[in-house]
C-alpha positions as CSV (number, residue, x, y, z in Angstrom):
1,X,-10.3,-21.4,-127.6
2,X,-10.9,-21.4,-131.4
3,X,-12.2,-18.0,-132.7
4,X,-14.1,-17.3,-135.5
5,X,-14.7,-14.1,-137.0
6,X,-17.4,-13.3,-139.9
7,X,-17.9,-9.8,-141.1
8,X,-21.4,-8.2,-142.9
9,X,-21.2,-5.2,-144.6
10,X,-17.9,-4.3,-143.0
11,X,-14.3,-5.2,-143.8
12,X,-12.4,-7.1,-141.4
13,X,-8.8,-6.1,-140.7
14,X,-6.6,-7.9,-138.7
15,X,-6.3,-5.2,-136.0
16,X,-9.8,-6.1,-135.2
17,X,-9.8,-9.4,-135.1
18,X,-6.6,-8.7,-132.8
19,X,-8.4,-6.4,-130.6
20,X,-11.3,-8.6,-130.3
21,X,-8.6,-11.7,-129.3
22,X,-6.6,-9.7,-127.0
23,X,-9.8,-9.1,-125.2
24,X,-11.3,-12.4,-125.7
25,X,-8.3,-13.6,-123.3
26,X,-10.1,-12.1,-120.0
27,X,-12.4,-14.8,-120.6
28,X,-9.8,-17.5,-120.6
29,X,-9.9,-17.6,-116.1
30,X,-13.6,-18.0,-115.9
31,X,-13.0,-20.5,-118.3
32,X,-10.5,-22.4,-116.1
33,X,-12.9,-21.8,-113.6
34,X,-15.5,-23.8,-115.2
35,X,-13.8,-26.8,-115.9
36,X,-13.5,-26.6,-119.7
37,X,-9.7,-26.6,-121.5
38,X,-9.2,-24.0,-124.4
39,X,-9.9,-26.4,-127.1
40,X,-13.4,-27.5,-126.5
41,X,-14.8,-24.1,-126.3
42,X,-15.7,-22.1,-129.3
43,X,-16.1,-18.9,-130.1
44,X,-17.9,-17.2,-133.1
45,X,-17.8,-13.2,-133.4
46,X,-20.2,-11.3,-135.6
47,X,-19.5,-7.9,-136.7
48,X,-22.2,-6.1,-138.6
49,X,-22.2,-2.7,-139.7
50,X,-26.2,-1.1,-140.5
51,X,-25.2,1.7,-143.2
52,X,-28.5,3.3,-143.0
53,X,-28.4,3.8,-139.4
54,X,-24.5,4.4,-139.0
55,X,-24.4,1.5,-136.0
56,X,-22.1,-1.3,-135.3
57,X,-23.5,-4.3,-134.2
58,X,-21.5,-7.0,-132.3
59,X,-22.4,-10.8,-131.6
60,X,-20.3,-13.1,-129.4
61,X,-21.5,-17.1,-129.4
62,X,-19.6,-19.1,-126.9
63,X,-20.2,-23.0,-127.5
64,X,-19.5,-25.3,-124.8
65,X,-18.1,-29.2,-126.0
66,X,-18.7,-30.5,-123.2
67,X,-20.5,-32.8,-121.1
68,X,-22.4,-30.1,-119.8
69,X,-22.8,-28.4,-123.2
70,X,-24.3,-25.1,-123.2
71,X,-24.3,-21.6,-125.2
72,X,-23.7,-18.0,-124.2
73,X,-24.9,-15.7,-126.3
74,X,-24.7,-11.7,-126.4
75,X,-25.1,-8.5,-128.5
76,X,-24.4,-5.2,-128.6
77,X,-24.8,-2.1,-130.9
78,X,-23.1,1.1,-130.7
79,X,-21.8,4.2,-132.8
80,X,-18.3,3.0,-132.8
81,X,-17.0,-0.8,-133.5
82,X,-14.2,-0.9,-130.8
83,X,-16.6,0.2,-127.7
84,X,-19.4,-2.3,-129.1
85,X,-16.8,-4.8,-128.6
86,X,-15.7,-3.6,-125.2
87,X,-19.4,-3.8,-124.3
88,X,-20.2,-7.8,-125.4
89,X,-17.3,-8.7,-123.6
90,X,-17.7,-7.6,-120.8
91,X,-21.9,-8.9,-120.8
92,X,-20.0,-12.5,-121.9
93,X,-18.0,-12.1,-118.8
94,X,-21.4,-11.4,-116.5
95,X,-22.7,-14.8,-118.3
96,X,-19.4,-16.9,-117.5
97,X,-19.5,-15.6,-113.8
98,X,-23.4,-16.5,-113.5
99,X,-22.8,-20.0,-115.3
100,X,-20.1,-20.5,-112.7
101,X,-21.9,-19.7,-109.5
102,X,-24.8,-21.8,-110.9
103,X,-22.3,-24.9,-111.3
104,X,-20.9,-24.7,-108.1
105,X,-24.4,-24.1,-106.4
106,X,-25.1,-27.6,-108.7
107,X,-21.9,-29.6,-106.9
108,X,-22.7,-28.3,-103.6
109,X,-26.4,-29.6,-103.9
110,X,-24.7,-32.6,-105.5
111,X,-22.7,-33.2,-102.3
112,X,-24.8,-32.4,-100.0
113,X,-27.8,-35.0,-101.8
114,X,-24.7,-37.2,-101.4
115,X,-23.7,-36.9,-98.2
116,X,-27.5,-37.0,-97.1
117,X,-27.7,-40.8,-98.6
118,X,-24.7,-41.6,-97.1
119,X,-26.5,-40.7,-93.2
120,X,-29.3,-42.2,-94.2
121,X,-30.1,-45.6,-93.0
122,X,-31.6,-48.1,-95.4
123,X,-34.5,-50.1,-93.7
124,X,-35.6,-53.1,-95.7
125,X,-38.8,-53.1,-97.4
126,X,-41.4,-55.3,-95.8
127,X,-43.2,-57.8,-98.4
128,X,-47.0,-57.0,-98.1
129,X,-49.4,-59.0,-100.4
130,X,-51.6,-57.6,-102.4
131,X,-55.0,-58.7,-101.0
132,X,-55.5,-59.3,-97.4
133,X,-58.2,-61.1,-95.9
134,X,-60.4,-58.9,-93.3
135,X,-63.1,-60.1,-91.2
136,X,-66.7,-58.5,-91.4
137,X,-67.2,-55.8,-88.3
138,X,-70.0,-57.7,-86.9
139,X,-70.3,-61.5,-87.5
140,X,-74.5,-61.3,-86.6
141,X,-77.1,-60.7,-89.0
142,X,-78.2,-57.6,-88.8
143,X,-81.4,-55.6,-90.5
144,X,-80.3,-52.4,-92.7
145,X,-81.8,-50.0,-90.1
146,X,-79.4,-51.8,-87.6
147,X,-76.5,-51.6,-89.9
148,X,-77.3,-47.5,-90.4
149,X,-76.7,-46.8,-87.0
150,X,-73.8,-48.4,-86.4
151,X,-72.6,-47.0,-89.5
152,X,-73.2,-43.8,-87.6
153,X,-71.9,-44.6,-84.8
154,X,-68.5,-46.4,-86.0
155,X,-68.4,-42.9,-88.1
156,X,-67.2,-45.0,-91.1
157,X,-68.0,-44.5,-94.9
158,X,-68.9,-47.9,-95.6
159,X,-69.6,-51.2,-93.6
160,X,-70.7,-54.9,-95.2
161,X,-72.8,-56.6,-93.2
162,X,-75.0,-59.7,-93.6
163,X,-78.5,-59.2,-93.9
164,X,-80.9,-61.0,-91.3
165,X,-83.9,-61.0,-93.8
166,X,-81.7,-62.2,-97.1
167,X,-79.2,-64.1,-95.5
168,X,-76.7,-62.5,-97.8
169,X,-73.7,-59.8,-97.5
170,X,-74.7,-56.2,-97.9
171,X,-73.0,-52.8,-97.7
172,X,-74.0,-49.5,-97.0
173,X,-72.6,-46.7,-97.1
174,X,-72.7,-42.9,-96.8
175,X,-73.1,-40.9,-99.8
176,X,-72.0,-37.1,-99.6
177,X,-75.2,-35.7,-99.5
178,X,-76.0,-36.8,-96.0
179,X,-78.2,-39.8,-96.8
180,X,-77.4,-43.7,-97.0
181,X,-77.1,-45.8,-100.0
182,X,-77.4,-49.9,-100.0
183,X,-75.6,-52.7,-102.3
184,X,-77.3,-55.8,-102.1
185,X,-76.8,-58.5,-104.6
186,X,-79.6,-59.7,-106.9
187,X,-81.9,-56.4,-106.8
């Protein structure tokens, strides 16, 4: 884990950048825990000291090289400098443990998408063409009156039909406010 400390406004001595190491090493477990070695996680801390309001300010960065990639980031401000540190730590530790439980709730899902393809049997996809060739629902001429009530009766939306008084193909159909509309060619 590479650490890297930057002060504002406040001198940094090496008794707390060794206070801030030595706690820093809690996190190393959840970090074995998450699959990452030591040298591909880094770690920025930020001390800041607000004169006019007499507070410590502490910010931890934790960067993921990874795959997976990812940040953690938390703050805290208190009246003394070693207790702000206590308090980050411990909020980084609540973030590793949620990042964890959220990775293995990933693999499980992972597996179990798995295992579900695995039971699944593969049936072959059936070739269907494009356009298919249907025959008209009633092969006798028909006037449009005729053609309305089996329209109605067949409870369809639409139905072609030839025309007995043009000879041609017609449709009609059912529009949605109740009544009937007609497509004829040539009108």
């Amino acid at each position: 884990m590479q650490v890297e400390h930057v002060g504002k406004n406040i001198e940094l001595t090496d008794f707390i950048k060794a206070y801030t190491e030595h706690k820093l090493e809690r996190l190393k477990n959840y970090l074995k825990d998450l699959d990452t070695s030591e040298d591909s996680v880094r770690v920025r801390v930020v001390y800041d000291f607000e004169k006019h309001r007499h507070r410590n300010r502490v910010d931890i960065d934790v960067y993921f090289n990874t795959p997976g990639g990812g940040v953690i980031h938390a703050w805290e401000e208190s009246n003394d400098l070693y207790s702000a540190i206590d308090f980050v730590i411990d909020e980084v530790e609540r973030q590793l443990i949620r990042l964890k439980s959220r990775r293995i709730e990933e693999k499980r899902r992972q597996a179990k998408l798995e295992s579900l393809k695995e039971h699944t049997p593969v049936t072959p996809s059936i070739e269907r063409p494009l356009i298919t060739l249907e025959p008209l629902p009633s092969e006798k001429p028909m006037t449009v009156e005729d053609a309305r009530l089996l329209l109605e009766e067949t409870g369809a939306f639409f139905m072609p039909f030839i025309n007995s008084e043009t000879g041609q193909i017609n449709v009609i159909y059912r529009k949605k406010a109740g009544n009937y509309g007609l497509i004829a060619p040539n009108v």
